[in-house]
N, C-alpha and C positions, 0 to 999 in steps of 0.2 A: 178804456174797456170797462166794462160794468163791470160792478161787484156784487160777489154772490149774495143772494138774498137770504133772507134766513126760512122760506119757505115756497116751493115751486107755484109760479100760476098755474092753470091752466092754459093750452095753447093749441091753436085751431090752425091746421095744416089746408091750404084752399088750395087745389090744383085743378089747373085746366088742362089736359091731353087732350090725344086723337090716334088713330091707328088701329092696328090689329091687335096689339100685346102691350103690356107696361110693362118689362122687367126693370130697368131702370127706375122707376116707380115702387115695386116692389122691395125694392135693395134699398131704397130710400126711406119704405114704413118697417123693414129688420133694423134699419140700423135707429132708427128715431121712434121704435116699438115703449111705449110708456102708457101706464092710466094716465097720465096729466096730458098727454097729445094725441089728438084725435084727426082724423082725415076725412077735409068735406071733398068731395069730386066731381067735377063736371068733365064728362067725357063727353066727345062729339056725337050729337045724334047720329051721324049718318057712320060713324064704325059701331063696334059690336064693344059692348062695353066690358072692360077685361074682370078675369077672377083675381081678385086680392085679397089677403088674408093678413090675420097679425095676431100677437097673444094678448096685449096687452090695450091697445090705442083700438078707437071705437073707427068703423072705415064707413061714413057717408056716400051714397050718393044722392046729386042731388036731377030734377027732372030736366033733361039737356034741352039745347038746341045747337041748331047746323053751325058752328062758327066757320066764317072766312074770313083769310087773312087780310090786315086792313082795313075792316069794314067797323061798323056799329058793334058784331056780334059782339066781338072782343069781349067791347063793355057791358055789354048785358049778360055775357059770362060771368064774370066779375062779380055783378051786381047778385046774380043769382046766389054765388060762393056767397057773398057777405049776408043776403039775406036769411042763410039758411043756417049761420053760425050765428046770426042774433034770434032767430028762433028757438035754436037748439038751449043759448044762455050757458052762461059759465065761465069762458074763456075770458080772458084778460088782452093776450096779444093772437093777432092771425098773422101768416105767413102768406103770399100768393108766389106759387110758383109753377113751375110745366112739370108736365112727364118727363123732361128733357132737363131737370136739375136733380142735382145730387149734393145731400147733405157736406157740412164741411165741418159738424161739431157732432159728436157722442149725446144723447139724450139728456145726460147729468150736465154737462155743460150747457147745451143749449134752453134747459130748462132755468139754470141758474142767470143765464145772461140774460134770456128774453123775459126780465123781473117784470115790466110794464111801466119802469122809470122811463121810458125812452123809446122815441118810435123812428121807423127806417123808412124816409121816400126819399128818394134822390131826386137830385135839380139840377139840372144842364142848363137852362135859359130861363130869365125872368122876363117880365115885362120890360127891361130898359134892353134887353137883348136880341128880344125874338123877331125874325125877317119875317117876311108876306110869304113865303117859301112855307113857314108853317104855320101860321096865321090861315093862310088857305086850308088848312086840313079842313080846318071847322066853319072856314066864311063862304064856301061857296057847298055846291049841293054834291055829294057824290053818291054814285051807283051802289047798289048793292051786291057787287060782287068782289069776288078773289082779283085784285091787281098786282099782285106781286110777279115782278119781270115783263107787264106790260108799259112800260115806255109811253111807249107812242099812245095809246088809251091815258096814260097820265095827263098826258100834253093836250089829247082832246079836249078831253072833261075841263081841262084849265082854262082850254081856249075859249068851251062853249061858256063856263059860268063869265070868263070876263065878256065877250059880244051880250050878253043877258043881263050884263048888268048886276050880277047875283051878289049880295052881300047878308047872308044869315045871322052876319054879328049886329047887324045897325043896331037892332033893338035893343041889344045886351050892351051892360059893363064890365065883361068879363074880363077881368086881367090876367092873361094867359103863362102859365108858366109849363115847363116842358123837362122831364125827365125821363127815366128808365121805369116801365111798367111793374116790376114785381118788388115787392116791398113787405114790411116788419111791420105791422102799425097794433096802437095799444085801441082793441075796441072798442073805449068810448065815443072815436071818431067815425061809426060805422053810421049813426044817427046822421051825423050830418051830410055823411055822401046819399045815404039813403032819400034821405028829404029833400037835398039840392032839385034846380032847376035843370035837368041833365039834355033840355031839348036839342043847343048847340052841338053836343056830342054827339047827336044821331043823324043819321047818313051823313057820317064825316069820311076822313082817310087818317089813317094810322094814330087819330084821336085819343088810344088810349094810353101816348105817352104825355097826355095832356090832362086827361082826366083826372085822374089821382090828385099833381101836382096844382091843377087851377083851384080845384074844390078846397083843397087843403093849404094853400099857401105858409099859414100859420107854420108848419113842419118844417118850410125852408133855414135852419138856422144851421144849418150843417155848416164844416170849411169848405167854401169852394173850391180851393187847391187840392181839393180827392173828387175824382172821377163822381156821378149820379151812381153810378152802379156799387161803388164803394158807399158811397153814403146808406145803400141800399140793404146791404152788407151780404152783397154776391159777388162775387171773383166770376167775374166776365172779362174775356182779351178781344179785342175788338182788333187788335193790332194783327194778329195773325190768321185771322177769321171772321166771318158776320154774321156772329161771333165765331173761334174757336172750338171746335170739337176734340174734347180730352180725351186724351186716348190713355191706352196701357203704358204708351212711355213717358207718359204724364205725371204717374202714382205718385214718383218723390217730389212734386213741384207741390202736388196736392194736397201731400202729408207737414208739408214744411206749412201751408199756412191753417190746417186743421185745427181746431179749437182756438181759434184765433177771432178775431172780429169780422170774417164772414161765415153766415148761416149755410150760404149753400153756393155750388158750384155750376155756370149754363155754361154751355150746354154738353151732354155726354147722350152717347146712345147705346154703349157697351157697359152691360150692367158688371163687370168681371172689374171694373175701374173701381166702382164704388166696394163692392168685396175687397178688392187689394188694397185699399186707404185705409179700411178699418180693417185689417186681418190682426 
């Protein structure tokens, strides 16, 4: 566990939604309301971008576009958050998370933890590990659309790039590595994803649990005996869910690991959870 530092950074809160409303979002900037954390947002162009408020923490948004799941957008979601938190200057560490997470530390803790001694990407697969199963996200060409629960359109798209012959990586020496998308990182390293060569990542499939992890390899020094999402420092169950949705009979599972070594909790959609963790 970090120790506390003798003086909070600042800390830049990056979130991606979509929908009609953010309560869950909102219950997330009361409870982590601070001058030293501030909220960048990209919400989906095609909803209506919700009303949020705070006393203390400055609330960004930044100019959207359409994301669909699986596709490029993801990342250039991402890319847009990070761009607009090195604009703005000041922050030390960012955070990327959904409208669909919920804090799991009080603002004094989590300002004391997240010092900037120590950054959070999780790694599930390295180079010595990873199959053609995800290797394909980024080797062959994919559509730009929403394929989530299309099947049979997976199997196409796979069939047609291998009859095509289609290889996107020849050119590259990318050494792929492969994690859980939302992470802790101290912003010095926003230069470098910035600058990166990012063309393999576009028109990929679910490439942005590759993104992060290839560009940054350097951050893989975690234990691998903890979970990517642990290293990540989000309490995601994957066991009972794809992921778990917390609910109300959740609250004492949630409080038990509250100011503890994870930041924040995916996914919940009933904002009365995060109310009864910090009551």
């Amino acid at each position: 566990m970090n120790q506390p530092s003798n003086q909070a950074t600042n800390q830049a809160i990056m979130v991606i939604g979509h929908g009609d409303s953010a309560p869950v979002l909102q219950e997330t900037i009361n409870v982590l309301d601070n001058e030293k954390i501030d909220f960048f947002i990209h919400w989906d162009k095609k909803d209506l971008q919700p009303k949020l408020h705070s006393k203390k923490s400055k609330i960004f948004f930044v100019d959207p576009i359409e994301v669909r799941w699986g596709t490029d957008t993801q990342i250039k979601a991402e890319l847009l958050l990070m761009q607009a938190v090195q604009r703005h200057g000041g922050y030390t560490m960012a955070h990327l998370i959904s409208a669909a997470d919920m804090p799991l530390m009080d603002a004094n803790y989590f300002l004391n933890y997240f010092d900037g001694r120590k950054s959070y990407l999780g790694f599930s697969q390295t180079p010595n590990n990873i199959g053609e199963d995800i290797v394909q996200r980024i080797k062959y060409y994919w559509p730009d659309r929403d394929l989530k629960g299309h099947k049979l359109y997976i199997r196409l798209f796979i069939a047609k790039n291998k009859l095509l012959g289609t290889d996107r990586l020849k050119d590259h020496t990318l050494q792929l590595y492969k994690g859980a998308n939302w992470f802790s990182i101290n912003t010095t390293y926003f230069d470098k994803v910035i600058m990166a060569d990012k063309t393999p990542f576009f028109h990929s499939f679910c490439a942005d649990e590759l993104f992060m992890q290839t560009i940054l390899p350097e951050l893989n020094w975690q234990d691998n005996k903890v979970d990517d999402n642990t290293q990540a420092a989000r309490y995601v169950d994957w066991g009972r869910g794809t992921p778990y949705t917390f609910k109300i009979d959740n609250v004492m599972e949630l409080k038990r690991v509250k100011n503890t070594k994870y930041a924040f909790a995916r996914k919940v959609t009933d904002p009365s959870v995060v109310k009864a963790v910090f009551v």
